[in-house]
PAFIFI-297383 format. One line per field, with one value per residue (C-alpha): residue number from 1; residue in three letters; x, y, z. Coordinates in steps of 0.001 Angstrom, whole numbers, plus 500000, padded with zeros to 6 digits. Example, Ala and Ser with C-alpha at 12.3 -4.5 7.8 and 13.67 -1.06 7.14 Angstrom:
<atoms>
n: (1|2);
res: (ALA|SER);
east: (512300|513670);
north: (495500|498940);
up: (507800|507140);
</atoms>
This chain:
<atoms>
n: (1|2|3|4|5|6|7|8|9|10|11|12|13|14|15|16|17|18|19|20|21|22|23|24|25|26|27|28|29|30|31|32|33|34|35|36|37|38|39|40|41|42|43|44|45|46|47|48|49|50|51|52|53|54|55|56|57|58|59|60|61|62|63|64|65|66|67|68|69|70|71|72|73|74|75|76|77|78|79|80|81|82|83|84|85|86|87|88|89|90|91|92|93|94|95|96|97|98|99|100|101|102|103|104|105|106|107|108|109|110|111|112|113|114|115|116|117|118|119|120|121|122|123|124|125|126|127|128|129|130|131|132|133|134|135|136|137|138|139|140|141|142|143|144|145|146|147|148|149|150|151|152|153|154|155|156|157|158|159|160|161|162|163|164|165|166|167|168|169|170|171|172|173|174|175|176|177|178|179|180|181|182|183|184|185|186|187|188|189|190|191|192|193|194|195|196|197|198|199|200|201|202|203|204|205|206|207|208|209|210|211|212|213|214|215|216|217|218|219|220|221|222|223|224|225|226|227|228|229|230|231|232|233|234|235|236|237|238|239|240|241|242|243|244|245|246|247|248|249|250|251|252|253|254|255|256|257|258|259|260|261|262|263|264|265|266|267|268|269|270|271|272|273|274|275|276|277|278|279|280|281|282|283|284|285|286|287|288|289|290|291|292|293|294|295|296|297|298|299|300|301|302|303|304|305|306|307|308|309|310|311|312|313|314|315|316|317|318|319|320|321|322|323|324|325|326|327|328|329|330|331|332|333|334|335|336|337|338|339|340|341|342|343|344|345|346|347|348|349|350|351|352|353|354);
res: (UNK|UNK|UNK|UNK|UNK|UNK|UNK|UNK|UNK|UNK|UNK|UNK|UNK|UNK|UNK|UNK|UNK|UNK|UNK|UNK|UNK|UNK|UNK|UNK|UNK|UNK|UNK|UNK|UNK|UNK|UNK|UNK|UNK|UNK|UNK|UNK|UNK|UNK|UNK|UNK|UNK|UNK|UNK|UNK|UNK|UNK|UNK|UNK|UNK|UNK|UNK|UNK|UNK|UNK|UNK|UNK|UNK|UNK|UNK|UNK|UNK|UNK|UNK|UNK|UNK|UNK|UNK|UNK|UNK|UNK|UNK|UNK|UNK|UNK|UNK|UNK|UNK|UNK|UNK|UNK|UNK|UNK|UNK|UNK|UNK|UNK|UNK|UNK|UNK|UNK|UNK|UNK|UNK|UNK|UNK|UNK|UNK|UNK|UNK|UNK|UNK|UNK|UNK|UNK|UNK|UNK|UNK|UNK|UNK|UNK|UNK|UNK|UNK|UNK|UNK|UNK|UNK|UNK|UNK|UNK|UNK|UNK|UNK|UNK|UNK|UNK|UNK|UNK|UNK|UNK|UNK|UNK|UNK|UNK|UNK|UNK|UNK|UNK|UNK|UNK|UNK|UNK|UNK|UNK|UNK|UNK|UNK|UNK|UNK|UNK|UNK|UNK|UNK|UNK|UNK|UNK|UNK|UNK|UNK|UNK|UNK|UNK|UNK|UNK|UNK|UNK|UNK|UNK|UNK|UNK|UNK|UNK|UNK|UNK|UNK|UNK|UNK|UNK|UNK|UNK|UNK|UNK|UNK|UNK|UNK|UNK|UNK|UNK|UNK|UNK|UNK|UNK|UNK|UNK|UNK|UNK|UNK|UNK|UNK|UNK|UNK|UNK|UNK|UNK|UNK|UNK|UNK|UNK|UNK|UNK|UNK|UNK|UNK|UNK|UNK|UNK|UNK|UNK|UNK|UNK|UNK|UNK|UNK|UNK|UNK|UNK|UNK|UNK|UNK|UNK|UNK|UNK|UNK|UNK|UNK|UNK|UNK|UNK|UNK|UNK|UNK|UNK|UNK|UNK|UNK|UNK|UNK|UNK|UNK|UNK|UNK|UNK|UNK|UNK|UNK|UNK|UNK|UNK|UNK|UNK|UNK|UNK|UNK|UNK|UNK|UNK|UNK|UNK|UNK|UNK|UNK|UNK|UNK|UNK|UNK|UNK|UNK|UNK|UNK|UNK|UNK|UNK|UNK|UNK|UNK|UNK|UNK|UNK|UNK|UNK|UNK|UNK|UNK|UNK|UNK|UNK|UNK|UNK|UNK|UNK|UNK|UNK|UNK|UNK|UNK|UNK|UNK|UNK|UNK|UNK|UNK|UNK|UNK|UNK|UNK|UNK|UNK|UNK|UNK|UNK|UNK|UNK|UNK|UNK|UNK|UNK|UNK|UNK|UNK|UNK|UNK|UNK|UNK|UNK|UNK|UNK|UNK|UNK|UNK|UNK|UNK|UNK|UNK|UNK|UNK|UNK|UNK|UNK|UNK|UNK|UNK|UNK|UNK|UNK);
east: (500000|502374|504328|500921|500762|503825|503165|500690|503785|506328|509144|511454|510427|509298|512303|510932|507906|509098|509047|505306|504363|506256|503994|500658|498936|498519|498566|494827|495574|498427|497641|498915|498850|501061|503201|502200|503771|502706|500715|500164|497968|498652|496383|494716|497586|499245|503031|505118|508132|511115|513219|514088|510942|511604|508474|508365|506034|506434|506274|508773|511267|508103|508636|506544|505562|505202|503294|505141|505356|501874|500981|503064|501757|498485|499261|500731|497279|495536|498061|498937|495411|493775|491290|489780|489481|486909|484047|485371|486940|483586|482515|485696|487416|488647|489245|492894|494428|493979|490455|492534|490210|491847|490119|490712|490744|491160|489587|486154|484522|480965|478593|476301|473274|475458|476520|480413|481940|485120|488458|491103|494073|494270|496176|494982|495246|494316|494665|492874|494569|491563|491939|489943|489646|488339|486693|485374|481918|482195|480680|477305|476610|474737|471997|471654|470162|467109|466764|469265|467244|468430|467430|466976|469721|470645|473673|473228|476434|477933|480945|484137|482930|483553|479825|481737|484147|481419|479361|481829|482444|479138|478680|481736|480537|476931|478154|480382|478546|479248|478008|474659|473123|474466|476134|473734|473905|474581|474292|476013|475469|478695|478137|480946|483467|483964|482835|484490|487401|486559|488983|487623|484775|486689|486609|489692|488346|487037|483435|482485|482295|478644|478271|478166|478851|477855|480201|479961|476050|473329|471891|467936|469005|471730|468839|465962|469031|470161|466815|465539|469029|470572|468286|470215|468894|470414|471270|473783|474049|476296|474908|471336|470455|467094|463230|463711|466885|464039|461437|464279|464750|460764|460324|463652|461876|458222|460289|461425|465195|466893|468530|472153|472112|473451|473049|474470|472912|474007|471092|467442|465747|468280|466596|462867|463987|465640|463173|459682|460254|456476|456204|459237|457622|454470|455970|458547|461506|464130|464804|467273|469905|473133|474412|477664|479657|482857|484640|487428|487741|487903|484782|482645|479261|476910|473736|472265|468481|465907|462950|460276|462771|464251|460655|459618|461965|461408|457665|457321|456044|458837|456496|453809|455486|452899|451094|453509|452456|454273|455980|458356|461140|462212|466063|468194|470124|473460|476153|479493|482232|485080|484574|486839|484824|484977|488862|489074|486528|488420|492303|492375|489786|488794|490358|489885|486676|484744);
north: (500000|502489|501614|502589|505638|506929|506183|508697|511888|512173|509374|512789|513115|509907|510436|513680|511873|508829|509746|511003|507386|505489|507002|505417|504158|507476|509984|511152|513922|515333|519388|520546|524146|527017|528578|527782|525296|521143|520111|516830|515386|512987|510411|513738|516478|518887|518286|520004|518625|520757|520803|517418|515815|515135|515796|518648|519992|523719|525528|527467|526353|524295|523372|525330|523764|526002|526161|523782|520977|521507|520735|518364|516341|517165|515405|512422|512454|511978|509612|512130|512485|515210|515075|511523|513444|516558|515030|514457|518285|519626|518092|519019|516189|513108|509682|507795|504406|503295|504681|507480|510739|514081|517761|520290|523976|526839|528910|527865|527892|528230|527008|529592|528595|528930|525652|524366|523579|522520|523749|525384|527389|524861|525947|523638|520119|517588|513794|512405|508790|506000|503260|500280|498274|495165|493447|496661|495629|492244|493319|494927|491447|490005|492852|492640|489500|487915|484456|484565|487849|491387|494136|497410|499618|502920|504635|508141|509364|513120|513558|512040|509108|506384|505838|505443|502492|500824|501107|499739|496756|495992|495780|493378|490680|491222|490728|488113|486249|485374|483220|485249|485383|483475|486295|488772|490572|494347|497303|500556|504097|505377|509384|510674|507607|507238|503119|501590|503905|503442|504637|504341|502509|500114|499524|500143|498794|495205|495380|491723|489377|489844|493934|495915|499358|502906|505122|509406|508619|510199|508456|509213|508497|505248|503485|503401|502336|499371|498338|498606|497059|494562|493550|493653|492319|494831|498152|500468|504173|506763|510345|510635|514263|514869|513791|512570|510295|508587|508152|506254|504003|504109|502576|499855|499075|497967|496281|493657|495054|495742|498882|499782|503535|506547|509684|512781|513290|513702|511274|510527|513700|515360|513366|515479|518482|517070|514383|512988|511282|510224|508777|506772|505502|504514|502679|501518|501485|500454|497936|499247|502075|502587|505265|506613|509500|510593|509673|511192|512675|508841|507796|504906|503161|504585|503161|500505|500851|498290|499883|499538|501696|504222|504871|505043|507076|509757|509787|509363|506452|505176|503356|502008|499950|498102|501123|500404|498261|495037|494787|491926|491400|494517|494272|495778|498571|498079|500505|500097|502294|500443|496737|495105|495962|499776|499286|498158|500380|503740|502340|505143|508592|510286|508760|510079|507471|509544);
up: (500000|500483|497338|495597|496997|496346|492812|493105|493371|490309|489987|490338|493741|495207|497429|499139|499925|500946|504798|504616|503026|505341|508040|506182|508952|510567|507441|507187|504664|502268|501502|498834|498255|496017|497661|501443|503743|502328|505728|506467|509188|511098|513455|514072|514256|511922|510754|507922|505617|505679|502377|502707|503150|506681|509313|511349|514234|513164|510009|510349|507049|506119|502462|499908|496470|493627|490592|488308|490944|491575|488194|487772|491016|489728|485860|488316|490103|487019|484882|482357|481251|482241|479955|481311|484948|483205|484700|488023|487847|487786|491031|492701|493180|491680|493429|492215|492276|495762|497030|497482|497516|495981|496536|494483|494498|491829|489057|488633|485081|484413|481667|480395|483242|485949|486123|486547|483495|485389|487742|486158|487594|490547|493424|496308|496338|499359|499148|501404|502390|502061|505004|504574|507880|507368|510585|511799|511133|512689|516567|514484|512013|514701|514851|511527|510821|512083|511333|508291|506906|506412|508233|507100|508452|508817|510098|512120|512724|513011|510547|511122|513198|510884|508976|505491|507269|508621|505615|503422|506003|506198|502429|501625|504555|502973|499832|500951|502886|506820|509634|510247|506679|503060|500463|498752|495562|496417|494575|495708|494392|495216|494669|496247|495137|498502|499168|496838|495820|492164|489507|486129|487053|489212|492505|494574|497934|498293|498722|498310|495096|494768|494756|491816|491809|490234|490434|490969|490147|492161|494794|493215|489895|490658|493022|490137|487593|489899|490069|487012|485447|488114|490462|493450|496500|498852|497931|499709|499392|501861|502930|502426|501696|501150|500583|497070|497981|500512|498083|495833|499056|499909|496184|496951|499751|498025|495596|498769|498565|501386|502736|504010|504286|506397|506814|508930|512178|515990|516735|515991|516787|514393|511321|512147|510409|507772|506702|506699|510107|510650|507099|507774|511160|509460|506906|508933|506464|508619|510949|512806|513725|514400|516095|515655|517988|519631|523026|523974|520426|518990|517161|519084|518249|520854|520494|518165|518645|517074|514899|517934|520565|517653|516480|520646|521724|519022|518538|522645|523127|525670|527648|524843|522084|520880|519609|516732|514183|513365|516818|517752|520312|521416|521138|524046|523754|522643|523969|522833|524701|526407|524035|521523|518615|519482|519797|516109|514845|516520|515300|512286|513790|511205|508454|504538|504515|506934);
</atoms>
């Protein structure tokens, strides 16, 4: 792994960043910008190279890079090929060999209706380092299934708390198959590129033998394609933003496919004014929820609710469950703080994936 990514920097200077690879198990984030100090960080701090690519605290004699290393890091980023990155200009950001995730900054250029035509002029650049962690998903499998079915899930976590590394986890042992429930076909609408780490259409991360991807598609638009074209029986999506990207999921649902989904939120109440909360109780879309947050400023899983107690607790019905349709065991609450599987899940905070 950290051969590959120092094949992402020019072969003329693979020496100057050897140090910064070498340190791939902590390195979150490589910022790259003209004329300002390179800052890296760092299992959660800042550091600087000085002129020999050796780490430093300050950034005082930081080294600077200037505008024709930035390019050329930037033609390395993109294999010489500009041209087959336009697209991913546009949205800001293109995702390499690796999973690797790389922002973008500059001179944008609009299209006649105001839309972005692409980035040029770039003087920022910020690879984010992608860290798959395999396992951390292996604590949460046993909520999942009941009786060798699928839940519905969806993760509520704040940013930064690990939703995308869980996500991704949970998708390969779907996919794969494990001791709880035989492999599934899964389709994945990977908007951002962030899941699978695709790079020209293919994925970087291993998300399981049966998953197919669609790469920078929209969530709406990538849901009704998987189903009308692959028939997946789950489908997995990261982020949900809005009313119509639940609709997409409402329609997945009456089509008997099952969910893996998150969303930003500090916790159930935080969904009300975001989305049709009461719809979602009635029709009881998912099964159960995960929620993510921070100890100690190291992400944790803090709750995971079944549908009967996350639908109770926010409607307030804390005492009255069966005045929800459909009832059945009421699963305890599972905290996770101190336990093995938080250990795992909290080895890389805040990682590129997050």
């Amino acid at each position: 792994m950290q051969e590959e990514l120092l094949q992402l920097f020019p072969s003329k200077r693979q020496a100057f960043w050897r140090e910064t690879v070498a340190l791939y198990q902590d390195l979150q984030e490589i910022r790259i910008r003209l004329d300002r100090p390179v800052l890296l960080i760092l299992g959660g701090r800042e550091a600087f190279l000085d002129e020999g690519g050796e780490i430093q605290d300050k950034p005082d004699s930081a080294y600077c890079v200037g505008r024709e290393e930035l390019e050329e890091i930037l033609n390395c980023l993109c294999c010489y090929s500009l041209y087959a990155y336009e697209d991913e200009f546009k949205q800001g950001f293109l995702t390499v060999a690796g999973g690797h995730r790389v922002g973008i900054a500059g001179q944008v250029v609009q299209e006649g209706d105001g839309s972005i035509r692409t980035i040029k002029n770039i003087s920022c650049i910020n690879i984010r380092i992608a860290h798959q962690i395999k396992g951390v998903a292996d604590k949460v499998l046993p909520h999942l299934y009941e009786k060798g079915q699928l839940k519905n899930v969806l993760i509520i976590s704040p940013p930064g708390c690990g939703k995308t590394t869980l996500l991704r986890d949970l998708i390969r042992q779907v996919s794969d198959g494990n001791r709880y429930g035989m492999g599934r076909c899964v389709g994945v609408v990977d908007e951002r590129s962030e899941i699978a780490g695709s790079c020209l259409g293919q994925p970087q991360n291993d998300v399981g033998m049966r998953t197919d991807v669609l790469d920078a598609c929209p969530k709406t638009q990538g849901m009704m394609l998987l189903l009308r074209s692959m028939s997946p029986q789950v489908i997995a999506v990261d982020e949900l933003g809005g009313e119509e990207d639940i609709r997409a999921l409402r329609m997945a649902v009456y089509c008997g496919v099952g969910i893996l989904a998150t969303v930003h939120g500090e916790g159930l109440a935080d969904m009300a004014g975001r989305f049709q909360w009461n719809h979602m109780v009635q029709e009881e879309m998912f099964d159960l929820f995960i929620i993510l947050g921070k100890k100690n400023g190291k992400p944790i899983i803090k709750e995971i609710l079944n549908k009967e107690e996350a639908y109770a607790a926010f409607v307030g019905w804390k005492h009255d469950y069966n005045r929800l349709s459909g009832i059945g065991n009421v699963v305890s609450r599972a905290v996770y703080s101190e336990t093995e599987e938080c250990k795992k899940f909290t080895r890389n905070p805040g990682n590129a994936d997050e």
